[in-house]
PQR file with spaces between the fields and no chain letter, atoms N, CA, C, O and H, PARSE charges and radii, in Angstrom:
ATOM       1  N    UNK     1     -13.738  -97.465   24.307 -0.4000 1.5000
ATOM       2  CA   UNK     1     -12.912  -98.609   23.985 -0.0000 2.0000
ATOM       3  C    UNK     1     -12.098  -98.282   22.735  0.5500 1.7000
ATOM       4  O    UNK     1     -12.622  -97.660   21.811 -0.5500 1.4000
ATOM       5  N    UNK     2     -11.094  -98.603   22.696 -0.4000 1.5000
ATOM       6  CA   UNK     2      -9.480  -98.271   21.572 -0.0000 2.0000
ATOM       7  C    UNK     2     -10.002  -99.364   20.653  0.5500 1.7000
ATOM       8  O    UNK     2     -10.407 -100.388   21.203 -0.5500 1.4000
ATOM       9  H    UNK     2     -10.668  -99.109   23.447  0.4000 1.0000
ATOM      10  N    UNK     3     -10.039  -99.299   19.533 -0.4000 1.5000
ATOM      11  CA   UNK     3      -9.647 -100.183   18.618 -0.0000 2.0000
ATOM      12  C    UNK     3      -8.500 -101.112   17.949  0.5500 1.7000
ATOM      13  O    UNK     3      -7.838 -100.462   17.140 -0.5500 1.4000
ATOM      14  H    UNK     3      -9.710  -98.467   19.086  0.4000 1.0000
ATOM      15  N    UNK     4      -8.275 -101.852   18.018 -0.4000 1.5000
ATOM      16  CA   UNK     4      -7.177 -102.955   18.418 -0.0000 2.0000
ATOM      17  C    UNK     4      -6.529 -102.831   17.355  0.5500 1.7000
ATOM      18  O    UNK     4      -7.137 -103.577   16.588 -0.5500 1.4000
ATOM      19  H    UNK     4      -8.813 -102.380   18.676  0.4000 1.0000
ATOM      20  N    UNK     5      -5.065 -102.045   16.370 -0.4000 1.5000
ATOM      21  CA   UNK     5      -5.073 -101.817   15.208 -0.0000 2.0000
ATOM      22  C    UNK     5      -3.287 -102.516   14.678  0.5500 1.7000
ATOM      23  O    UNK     5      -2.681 -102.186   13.659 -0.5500 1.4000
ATOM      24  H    UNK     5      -4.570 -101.438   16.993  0.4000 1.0000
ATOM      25  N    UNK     6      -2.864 -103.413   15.633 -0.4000 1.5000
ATOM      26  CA   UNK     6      -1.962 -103.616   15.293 -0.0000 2.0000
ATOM      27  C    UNK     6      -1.309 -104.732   16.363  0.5500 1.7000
ATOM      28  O    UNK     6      -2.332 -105.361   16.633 -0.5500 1.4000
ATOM      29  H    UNK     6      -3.356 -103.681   16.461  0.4000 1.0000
ATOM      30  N    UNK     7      -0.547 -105.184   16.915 -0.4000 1.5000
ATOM      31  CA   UNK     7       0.423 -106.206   17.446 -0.0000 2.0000
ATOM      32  C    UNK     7       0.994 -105.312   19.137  0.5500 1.7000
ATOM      33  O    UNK     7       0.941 -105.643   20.321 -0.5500 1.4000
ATOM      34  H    UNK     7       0.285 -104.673   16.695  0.4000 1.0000
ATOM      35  N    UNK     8       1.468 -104.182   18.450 -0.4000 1.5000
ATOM      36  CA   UNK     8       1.722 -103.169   19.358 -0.0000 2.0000
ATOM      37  C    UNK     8       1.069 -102.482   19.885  0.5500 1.7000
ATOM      38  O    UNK     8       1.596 -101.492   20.394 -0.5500 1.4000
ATOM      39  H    UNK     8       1.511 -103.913   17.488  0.4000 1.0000
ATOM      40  N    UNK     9      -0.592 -102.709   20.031 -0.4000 1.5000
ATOM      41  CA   UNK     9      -1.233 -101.663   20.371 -0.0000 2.0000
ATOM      42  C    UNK     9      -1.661 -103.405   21.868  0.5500 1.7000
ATOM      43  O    UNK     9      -2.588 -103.162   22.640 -0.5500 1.4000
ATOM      44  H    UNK     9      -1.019 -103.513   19.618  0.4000 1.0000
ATOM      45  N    UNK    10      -1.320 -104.091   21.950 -0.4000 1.5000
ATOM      46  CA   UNK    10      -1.691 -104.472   23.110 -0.0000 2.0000
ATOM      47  C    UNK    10      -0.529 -104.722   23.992  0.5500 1.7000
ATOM      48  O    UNK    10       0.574 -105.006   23.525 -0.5500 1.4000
ATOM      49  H    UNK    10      -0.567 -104.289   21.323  0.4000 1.0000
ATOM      50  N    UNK    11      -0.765 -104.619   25.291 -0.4000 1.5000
ATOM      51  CA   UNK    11       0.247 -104.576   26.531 -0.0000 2.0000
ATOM      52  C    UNK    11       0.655 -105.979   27.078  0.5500 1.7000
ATOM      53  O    UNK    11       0.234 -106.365   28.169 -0.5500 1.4000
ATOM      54  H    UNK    11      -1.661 -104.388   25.671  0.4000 1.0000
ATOM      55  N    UNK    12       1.411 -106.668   26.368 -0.4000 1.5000
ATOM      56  CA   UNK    12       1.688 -107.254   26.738 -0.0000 2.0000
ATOM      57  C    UNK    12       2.943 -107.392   27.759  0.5500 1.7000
ATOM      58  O    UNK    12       3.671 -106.450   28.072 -0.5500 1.4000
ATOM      59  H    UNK    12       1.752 -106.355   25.482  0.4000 1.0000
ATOM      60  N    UNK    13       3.117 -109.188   28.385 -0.4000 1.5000
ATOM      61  CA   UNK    13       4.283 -108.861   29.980 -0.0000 2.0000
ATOM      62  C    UNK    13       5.113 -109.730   29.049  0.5500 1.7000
ATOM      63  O    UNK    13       4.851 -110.435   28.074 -0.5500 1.4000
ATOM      64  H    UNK    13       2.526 -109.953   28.131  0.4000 1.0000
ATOM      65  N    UNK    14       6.370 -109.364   29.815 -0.4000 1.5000
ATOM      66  CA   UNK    14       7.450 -110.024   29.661 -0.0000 2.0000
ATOM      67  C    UNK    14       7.393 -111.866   30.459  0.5500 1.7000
ATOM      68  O    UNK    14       6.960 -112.080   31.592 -0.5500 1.4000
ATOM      69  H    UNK    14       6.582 -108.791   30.606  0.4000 1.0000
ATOM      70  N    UNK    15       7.823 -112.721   29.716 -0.4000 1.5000
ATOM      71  CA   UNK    15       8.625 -113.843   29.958 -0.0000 2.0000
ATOM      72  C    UNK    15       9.287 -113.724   31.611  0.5500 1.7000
ATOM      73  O    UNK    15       9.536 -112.602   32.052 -0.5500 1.4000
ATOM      74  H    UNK    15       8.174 -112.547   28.796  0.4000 1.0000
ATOM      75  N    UNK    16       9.476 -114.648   32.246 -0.4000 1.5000
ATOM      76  CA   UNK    16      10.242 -114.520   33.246 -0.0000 2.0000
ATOM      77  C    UNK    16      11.855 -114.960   32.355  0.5500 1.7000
ATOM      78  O    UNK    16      12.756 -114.191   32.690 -0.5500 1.4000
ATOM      79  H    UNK    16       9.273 -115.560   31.888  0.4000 1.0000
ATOM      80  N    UNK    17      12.108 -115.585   31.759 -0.4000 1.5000
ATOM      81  CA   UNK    17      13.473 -115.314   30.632 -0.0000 2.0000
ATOM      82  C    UNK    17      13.878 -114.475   29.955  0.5500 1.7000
ATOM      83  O    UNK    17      14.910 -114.508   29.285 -0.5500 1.4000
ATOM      84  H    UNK    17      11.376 -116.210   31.487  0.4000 1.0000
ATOM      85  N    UNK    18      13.021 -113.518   30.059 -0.4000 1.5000
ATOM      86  CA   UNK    18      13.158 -112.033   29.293 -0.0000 2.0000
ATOM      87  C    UNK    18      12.891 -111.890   28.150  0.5500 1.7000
ATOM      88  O    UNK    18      13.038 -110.815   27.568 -0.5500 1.4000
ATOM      89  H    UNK    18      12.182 -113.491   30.603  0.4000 1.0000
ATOM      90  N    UNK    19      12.228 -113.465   27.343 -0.4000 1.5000
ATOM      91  CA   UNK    19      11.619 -113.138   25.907 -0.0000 2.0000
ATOM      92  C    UNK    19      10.530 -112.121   26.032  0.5500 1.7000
ATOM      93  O    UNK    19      10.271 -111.801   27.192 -0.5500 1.4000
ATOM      94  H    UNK    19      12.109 -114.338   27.816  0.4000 1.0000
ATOM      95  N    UNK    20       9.768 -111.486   24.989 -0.4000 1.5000
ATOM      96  CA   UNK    20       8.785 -111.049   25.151 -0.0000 2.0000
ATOM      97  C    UNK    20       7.996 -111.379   24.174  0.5500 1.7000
ATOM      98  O    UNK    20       8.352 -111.660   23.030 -0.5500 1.4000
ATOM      99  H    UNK    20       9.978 -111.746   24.047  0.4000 1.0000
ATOM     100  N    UNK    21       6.412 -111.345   24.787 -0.4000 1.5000
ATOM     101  CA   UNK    21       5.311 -112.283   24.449 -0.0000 2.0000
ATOM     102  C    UNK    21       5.028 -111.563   23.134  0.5500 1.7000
ATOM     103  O    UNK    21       4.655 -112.411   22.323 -0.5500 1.4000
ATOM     104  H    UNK    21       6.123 -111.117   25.716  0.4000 1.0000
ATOM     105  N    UNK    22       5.053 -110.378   22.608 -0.4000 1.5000
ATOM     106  CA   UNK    22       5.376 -109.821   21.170 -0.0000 2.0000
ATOM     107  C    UNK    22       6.445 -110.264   19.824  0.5500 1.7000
ATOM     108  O    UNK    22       6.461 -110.087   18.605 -0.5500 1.4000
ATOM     109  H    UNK    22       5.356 -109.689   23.267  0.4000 1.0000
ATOM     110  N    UNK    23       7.179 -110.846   20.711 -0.4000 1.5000
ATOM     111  CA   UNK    23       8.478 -111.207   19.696 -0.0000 2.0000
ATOM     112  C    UNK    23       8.250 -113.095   19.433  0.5500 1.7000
ATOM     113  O    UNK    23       8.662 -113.724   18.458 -0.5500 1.4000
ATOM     114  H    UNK    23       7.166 -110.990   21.701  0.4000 1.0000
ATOM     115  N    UNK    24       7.600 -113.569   20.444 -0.4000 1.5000
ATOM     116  CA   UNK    24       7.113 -115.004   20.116 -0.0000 2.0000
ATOM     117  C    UNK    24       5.776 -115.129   19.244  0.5500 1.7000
ATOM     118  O    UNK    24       5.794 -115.904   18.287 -0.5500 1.4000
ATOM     119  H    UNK    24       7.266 -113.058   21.236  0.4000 1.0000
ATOM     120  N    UNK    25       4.532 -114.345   19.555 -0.4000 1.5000
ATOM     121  CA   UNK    25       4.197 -114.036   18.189 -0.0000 2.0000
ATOM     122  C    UNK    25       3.899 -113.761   17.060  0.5500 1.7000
ATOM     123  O    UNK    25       3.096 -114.178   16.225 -0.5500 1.4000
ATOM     124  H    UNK    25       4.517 -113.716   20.331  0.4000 1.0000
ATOM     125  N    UNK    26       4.996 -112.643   17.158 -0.4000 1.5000
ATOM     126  CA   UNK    26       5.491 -112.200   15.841 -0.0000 2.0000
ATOM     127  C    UNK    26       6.633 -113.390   14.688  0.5500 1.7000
ATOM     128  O    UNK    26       6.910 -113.255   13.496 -0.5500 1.4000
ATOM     129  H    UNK    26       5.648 -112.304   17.836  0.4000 1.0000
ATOM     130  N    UNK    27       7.003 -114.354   15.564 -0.4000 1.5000
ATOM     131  CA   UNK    27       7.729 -115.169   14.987 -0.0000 2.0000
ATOM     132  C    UNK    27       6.875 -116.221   14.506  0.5500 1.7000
ATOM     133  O    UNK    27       7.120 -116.619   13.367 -0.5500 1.4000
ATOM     134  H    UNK    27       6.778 -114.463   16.532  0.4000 1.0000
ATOM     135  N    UNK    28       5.534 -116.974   15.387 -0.4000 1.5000
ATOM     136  CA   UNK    28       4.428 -117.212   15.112 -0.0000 2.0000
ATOM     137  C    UNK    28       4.080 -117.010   13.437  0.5500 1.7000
ATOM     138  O    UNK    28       4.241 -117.734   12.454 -0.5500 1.4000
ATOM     139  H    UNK    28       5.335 -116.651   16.311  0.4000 1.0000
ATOM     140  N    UNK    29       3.626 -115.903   13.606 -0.4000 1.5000
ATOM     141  CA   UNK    29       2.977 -115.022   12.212 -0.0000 2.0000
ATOM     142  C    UNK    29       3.776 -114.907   11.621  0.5500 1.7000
ATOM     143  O    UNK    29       3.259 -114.868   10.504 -0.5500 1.4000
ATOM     144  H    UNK    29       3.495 -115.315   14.405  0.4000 1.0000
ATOM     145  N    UNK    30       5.188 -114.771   11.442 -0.4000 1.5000
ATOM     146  CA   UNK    30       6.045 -115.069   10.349 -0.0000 2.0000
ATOM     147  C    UNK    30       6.120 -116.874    9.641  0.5500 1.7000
ATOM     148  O    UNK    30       6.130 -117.176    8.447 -0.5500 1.4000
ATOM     149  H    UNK    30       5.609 -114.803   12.349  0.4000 1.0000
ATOM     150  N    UNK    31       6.158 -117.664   10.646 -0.4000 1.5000
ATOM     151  CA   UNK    31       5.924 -119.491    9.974 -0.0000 2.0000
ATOM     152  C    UNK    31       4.765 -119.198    9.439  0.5500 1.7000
ATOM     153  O    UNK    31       4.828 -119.205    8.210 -0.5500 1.4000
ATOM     154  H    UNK    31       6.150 -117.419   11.615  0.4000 1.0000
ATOM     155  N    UNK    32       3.928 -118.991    9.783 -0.4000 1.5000
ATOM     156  CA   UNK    32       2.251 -118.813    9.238 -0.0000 2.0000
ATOM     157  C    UNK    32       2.127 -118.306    7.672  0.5500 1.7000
ATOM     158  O    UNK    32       1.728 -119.009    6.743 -0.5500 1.4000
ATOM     159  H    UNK    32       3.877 -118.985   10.782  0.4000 1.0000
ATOM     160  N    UNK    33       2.568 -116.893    7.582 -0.4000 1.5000
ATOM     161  CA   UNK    33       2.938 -116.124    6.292 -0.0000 2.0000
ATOM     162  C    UNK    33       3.857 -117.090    5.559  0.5500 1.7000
ATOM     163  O    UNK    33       3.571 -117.418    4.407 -0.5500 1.4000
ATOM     164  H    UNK    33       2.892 -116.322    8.337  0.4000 1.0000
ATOM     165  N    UNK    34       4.854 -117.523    6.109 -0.4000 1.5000
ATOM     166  CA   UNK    34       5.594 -118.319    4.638 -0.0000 2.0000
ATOM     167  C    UNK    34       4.971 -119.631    4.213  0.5500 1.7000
ATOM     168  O    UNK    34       5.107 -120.283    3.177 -0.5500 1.4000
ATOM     169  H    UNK    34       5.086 -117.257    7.045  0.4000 1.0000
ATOM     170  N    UNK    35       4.199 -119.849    5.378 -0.4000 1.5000
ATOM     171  CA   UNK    35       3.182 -121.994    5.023 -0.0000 2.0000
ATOM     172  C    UNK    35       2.869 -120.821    4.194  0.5500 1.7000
ATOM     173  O    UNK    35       3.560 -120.858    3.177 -0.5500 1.4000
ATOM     174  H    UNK    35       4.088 -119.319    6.219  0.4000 1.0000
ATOM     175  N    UNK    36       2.114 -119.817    4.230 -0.4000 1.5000
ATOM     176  CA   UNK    36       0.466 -119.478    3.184 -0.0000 2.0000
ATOM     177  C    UNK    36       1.604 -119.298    1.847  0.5500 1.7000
ATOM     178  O    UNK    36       1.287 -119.794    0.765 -0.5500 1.4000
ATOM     179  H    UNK    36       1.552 -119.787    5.056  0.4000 1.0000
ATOM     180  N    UNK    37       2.868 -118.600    1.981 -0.4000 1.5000
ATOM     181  CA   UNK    37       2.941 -117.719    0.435 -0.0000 2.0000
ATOM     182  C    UNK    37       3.813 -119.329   -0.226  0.5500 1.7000
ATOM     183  O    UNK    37       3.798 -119.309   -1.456 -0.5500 1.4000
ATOM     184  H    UNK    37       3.125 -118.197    2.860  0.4000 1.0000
ATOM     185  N    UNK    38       4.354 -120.323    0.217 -0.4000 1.5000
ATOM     186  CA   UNK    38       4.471 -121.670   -0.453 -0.0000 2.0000
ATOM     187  C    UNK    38       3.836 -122.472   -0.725  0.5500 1.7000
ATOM     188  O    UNK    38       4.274 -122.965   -1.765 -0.5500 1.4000
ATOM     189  H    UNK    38       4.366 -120.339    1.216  0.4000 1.0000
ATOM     190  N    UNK    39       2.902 -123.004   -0.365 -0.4000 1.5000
ATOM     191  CA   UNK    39       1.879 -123.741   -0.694 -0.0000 2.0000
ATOM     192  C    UNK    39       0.213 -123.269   -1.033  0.5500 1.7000
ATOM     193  O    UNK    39      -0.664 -124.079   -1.331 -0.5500 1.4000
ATOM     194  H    UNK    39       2.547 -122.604    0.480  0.4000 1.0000
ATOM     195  N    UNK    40       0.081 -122.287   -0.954 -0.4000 1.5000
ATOM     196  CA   UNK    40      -1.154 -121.506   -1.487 -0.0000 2.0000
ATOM     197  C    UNK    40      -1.322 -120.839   -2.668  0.5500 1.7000
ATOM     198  O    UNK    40      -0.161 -120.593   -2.994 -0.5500 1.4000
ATOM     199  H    UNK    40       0.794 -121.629   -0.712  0.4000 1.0000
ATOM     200  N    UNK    41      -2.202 -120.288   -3.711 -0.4000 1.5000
ATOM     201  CA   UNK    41      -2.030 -119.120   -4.079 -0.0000 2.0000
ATOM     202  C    UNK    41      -2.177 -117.889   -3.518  0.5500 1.7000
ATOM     203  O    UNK    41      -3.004 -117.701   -2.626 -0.5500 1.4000
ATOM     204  H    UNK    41      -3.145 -120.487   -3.447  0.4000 1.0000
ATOM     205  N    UNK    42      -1.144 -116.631   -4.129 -0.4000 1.5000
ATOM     206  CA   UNK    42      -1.251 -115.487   -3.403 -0.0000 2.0000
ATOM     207  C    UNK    42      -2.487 -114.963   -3.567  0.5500 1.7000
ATOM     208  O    UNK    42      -3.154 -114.357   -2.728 -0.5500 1.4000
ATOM     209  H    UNK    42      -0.472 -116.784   -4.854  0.4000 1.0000
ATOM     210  N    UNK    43      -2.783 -115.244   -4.781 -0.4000 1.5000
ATOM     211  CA   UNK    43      -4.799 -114.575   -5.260 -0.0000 2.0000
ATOM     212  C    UNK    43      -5.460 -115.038   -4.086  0.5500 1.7000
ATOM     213  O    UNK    43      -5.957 -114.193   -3.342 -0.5500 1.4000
ATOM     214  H    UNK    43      -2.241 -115.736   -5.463  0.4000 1.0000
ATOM     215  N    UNK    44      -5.546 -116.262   -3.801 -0.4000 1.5000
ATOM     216  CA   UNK    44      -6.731 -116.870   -2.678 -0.0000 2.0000
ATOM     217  C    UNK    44      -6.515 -116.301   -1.376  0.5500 1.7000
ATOM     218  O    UNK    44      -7.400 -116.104   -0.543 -0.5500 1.4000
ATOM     219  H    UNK    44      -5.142 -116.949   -4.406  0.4000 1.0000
ATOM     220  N    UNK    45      -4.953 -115.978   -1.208 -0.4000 1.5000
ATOM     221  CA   UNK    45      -4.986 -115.942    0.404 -0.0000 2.0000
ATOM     222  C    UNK    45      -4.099 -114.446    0.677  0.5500 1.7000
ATOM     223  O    UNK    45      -4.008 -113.995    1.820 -0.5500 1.4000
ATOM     224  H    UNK    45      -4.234 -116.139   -1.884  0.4000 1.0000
ATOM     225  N    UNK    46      -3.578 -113.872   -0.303 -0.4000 1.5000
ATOM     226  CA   UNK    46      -3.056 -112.631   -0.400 -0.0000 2.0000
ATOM     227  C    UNK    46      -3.710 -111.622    0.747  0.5500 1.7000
ATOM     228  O    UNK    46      -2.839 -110.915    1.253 -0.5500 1.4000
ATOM     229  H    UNK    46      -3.652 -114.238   -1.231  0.4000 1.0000
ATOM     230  N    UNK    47      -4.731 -111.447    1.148 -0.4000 1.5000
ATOM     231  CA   UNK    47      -5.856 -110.431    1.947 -0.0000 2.0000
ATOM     232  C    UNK    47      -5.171 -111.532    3.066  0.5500 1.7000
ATOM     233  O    UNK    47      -4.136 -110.889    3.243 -0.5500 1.4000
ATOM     234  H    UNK    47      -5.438 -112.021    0.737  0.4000 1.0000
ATOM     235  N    UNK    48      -5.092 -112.104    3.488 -0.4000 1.5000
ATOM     236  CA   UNK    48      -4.622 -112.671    5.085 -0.0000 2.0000
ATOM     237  C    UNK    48      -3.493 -112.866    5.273  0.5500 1.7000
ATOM     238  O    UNK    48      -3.161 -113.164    6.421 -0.5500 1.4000
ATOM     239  H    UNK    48      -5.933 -112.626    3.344  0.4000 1.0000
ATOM     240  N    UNK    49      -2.634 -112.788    4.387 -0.4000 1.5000
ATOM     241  CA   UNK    49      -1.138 -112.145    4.045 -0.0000 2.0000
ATOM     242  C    UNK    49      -0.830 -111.155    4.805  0.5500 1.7000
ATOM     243  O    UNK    49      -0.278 -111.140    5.905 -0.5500 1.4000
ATOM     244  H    UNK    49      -2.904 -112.546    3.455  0.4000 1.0000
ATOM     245  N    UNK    50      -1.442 -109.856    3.778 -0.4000 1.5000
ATOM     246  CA   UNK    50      -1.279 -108.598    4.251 -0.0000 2.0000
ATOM     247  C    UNK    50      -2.120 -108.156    5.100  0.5500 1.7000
ATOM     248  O    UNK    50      -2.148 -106.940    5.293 -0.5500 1.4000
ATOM     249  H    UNK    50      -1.889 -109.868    2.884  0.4000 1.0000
ATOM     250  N    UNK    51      -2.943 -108.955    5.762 -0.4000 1.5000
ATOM     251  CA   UNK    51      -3.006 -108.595    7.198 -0.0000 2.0000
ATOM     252  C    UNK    51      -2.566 -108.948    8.159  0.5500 1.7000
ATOM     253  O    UNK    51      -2.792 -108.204    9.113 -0.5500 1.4000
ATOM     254  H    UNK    51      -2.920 -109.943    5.605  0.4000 1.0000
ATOM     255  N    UNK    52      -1.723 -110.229    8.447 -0.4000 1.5000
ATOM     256  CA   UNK    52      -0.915 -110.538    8.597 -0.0000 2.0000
ATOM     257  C    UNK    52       0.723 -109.576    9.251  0.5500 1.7000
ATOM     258  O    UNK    52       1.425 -109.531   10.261 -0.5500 1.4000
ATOM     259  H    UNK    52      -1.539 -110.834    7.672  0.4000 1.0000
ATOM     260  N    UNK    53       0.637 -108.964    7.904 -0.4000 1.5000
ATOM     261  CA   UNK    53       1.864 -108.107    7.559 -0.0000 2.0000
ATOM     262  C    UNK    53       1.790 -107.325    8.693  0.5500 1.7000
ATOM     263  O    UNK    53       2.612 -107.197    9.600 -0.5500 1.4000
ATOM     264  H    UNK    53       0.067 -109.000    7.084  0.4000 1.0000
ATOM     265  N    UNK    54       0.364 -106.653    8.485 -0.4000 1.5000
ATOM     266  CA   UNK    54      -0.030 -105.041    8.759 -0.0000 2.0000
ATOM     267  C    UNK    54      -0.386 -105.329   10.341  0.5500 1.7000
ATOM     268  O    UNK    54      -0.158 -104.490   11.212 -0.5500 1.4000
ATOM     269  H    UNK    54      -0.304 -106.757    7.748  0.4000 1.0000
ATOM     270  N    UNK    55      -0.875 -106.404   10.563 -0.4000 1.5000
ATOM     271  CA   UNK    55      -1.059 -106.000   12.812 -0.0000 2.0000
ATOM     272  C    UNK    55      -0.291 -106.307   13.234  0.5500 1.7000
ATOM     273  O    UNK    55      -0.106 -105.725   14.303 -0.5500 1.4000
ATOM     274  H    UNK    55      -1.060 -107.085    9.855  0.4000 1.0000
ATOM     275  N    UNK    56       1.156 -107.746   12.762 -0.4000 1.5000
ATOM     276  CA   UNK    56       1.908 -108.216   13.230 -0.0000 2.0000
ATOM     277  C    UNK    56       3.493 -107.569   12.612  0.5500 1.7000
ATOM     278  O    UNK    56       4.497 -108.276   12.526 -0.5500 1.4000
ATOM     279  H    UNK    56       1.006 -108.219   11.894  0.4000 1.0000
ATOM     280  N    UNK    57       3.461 -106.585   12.351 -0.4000 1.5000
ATOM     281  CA   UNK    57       4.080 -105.286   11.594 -0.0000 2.0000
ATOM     282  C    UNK    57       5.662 -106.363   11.398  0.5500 1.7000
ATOM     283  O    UNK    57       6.640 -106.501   12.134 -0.5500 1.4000
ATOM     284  H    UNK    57       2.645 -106.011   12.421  0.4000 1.0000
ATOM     285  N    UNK    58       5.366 -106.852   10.313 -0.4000 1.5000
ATOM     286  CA   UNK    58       6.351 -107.885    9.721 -0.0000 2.0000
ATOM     287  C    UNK    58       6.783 -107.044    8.548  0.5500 1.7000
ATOM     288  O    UNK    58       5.959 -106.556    7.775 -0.5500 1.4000
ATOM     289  H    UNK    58       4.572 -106.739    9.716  0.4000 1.0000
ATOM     290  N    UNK    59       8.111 -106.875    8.419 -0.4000 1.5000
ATOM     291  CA   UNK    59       8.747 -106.372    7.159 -0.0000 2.0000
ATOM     292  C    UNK    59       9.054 -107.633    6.289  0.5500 1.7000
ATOM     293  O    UNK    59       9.031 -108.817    6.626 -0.5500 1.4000
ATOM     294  H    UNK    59       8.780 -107.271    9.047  0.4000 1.0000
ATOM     295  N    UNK    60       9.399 -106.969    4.867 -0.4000 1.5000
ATOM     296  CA   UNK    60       9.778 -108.126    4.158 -0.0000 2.0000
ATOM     297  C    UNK    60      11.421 -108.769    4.541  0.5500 1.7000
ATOM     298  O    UNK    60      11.742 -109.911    4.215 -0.5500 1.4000
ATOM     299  H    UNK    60       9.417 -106.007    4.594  0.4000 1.0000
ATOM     300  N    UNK    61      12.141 -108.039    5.108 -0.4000 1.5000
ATOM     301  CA   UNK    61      13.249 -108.317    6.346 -0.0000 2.0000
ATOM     302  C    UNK    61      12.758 -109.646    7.172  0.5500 1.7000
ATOM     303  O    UNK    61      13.197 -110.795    7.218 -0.5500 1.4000
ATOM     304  H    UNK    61      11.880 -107.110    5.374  0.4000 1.0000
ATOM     305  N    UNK    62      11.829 -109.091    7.706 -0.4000 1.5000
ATOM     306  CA   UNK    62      11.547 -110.766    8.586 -0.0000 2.0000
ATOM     307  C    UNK    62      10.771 -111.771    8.302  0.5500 1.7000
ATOM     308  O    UNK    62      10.257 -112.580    9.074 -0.5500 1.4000
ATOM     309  H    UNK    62      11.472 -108.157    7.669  0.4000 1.0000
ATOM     310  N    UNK    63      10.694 -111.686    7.039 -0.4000 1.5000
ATOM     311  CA   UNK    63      10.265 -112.860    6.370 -0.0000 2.0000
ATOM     312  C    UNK    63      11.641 -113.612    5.179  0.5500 1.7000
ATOM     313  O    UNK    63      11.494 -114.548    4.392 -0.5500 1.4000
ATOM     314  H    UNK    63      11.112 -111.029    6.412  0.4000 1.0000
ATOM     315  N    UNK    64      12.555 -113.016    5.372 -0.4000 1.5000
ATOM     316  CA   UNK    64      13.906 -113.587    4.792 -0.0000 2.0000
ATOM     317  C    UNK    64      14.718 -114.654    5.830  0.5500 1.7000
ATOM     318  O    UNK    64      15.784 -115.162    5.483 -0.5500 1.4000
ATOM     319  H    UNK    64      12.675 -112.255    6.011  0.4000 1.0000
């Protein structure tokens, strides 16, 4: 069994509209990351941030 290490490491299908189920959410986990870094502290919740970041491979680009 593979170890699950990122956003892209699972196979996901396409939308019958042609979105894809990676890019919905990844957009997901981007609202998520900005509720936490406005109304939280980064000390308390910083570690679910950047993991966050790191499986749902969010640049600081798509969080602008």
């Amino acid at each position: 069994m593979t170890e699950l290490r990122t956003l892209k490491d699972l196979r996901l299908y396409d939308y019958s509209d042609g979105c894809r189920c990676e890019e919905l959410i990844k957009a997901e986990a981007v609202k998520w990351i900005k509720e936490y870094e406005k109304k939280n502290n980064y000390a308390d919740y910083g570690i679910v941030i950047e993991t966050f970041k790191h499986f749902f491979n969010i640049t600081e680009e798509d969080l602008k």
